[in-house]
N, C-alpha and C positions, 0 to 999 in steps of 0.2 A: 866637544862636539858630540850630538846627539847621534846615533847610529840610523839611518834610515834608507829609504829609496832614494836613489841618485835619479831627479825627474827632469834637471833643468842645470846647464851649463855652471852655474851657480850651485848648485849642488856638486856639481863634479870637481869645481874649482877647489872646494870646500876640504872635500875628501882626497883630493892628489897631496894639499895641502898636513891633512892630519895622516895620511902614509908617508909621508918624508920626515916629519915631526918621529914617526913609530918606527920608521923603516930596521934601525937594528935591534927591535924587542926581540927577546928571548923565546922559544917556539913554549909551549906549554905556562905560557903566564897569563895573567889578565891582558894587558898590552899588546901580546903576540896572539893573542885569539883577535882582540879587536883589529890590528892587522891582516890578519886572514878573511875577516870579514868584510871590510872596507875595501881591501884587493878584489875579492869577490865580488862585491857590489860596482866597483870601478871598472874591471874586466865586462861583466853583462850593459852596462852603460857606453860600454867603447865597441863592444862591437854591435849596439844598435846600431850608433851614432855615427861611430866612425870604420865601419866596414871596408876592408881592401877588397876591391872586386880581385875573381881568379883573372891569372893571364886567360889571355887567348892562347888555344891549345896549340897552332902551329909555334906562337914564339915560344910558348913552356916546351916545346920538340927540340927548338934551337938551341933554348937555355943549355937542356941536358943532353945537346951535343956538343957546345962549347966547355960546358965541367968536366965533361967526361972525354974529349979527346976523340969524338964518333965524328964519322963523314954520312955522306949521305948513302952511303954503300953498305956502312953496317945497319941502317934501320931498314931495309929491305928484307932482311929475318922478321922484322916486325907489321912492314906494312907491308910486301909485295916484290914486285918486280920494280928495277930503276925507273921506267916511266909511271909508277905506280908512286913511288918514293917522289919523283918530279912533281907529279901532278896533287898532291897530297902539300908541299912544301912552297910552290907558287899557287897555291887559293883554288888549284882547279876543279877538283873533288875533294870530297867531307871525307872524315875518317869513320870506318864502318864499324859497328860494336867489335866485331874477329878484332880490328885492328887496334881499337881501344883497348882490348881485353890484352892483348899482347905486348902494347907500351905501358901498360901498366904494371903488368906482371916481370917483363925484363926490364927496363928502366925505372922502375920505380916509379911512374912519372902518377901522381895521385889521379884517380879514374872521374869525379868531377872536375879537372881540370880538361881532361880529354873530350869528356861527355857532350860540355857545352856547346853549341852550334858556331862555325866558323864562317866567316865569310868568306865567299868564295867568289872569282870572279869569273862571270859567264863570259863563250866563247862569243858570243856577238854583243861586248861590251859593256852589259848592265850588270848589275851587283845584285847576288843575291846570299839571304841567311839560309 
C-alpha cells in the first residue's frame, strides 16, 4: 500500500487494513515508522469524519457526580447556594464563567465541556439556548 491521504471511506478502509497487517512492528524500524504514519493519517481522518460531540455540561456535572460519589450539596462550593445548585441541575439557569472556572478547576470536569451553551428551560414553558 502506497502511503497517502486518507480522502474517501475507501481509503480509510485501506489503511485500518494495512495497520492490523503492521499493528506489532517493532518501534524504530521501516514498518513501525509506516505504522506511526498510517495511525497518524487514520486518527486526522477519524476525527474529521467521525467526531464525538462533547456531552452537555449539565449531564458531564452528573457523570462526575456519579464517579465521584458527590451529592448535590458538595457542588455548592462550586456553584453556589442549594437553589443555585437546583436551578443550575433542572435546566433553569446557565452556568456563569465564576462557575465554569470552579468545576473545572475542582472537578476536573474539562472547561469546553462546561463552556458550551445548555439548554435551559424557561419559566413560562419555552426552551431556550
Amino acid at each position: 500500500m502506497e502511503i497517502k491521504l486518507i480522502k474517501t471511506e475507501a481509503d480509510y478502509q485501506t489503511a485500518m487494513k494495512e495497520i492490523e497487517r503492521l499493528f506489532d512492528a517493532a518501534s524504530d524500524t521501516p514498518e513501525g515508522d509506516r505504522l506511526e504514519v498510517l495511525t497518524t493519517l487514520v486518527e486526522a481522518y477519524e476525527e474529521k469524519h467521525y467526531a464525538i460531540p462533547l456531552p452537555d455540561p449539565v449531564e458531564a456535572i452528573q457523570y462526575y457526580m456519579e464517579s465521584r460519589g458527590l451529592t448535590r450539596r458538595d457542588l455548592e462550593s462550586y456553584i453556589g447556594s442549594r437553589g443555585r445548585v437546583s436551578e443550575i441541575m433542572n435546566r433553569k439557569r446557565s452556568l456563569s464563567i465564576k462557575m465554569i472556572r470552579r468545576l473545572h478547576a475542582g472537578l476536573g470536569i474539562p472547561a469546553e465541556v462546561l463552556i458550551q451553551p445548555i439548554q435551559t428551560s424557561n419559566v413560562r414553558g419555552y426552551t431556550s439556548i
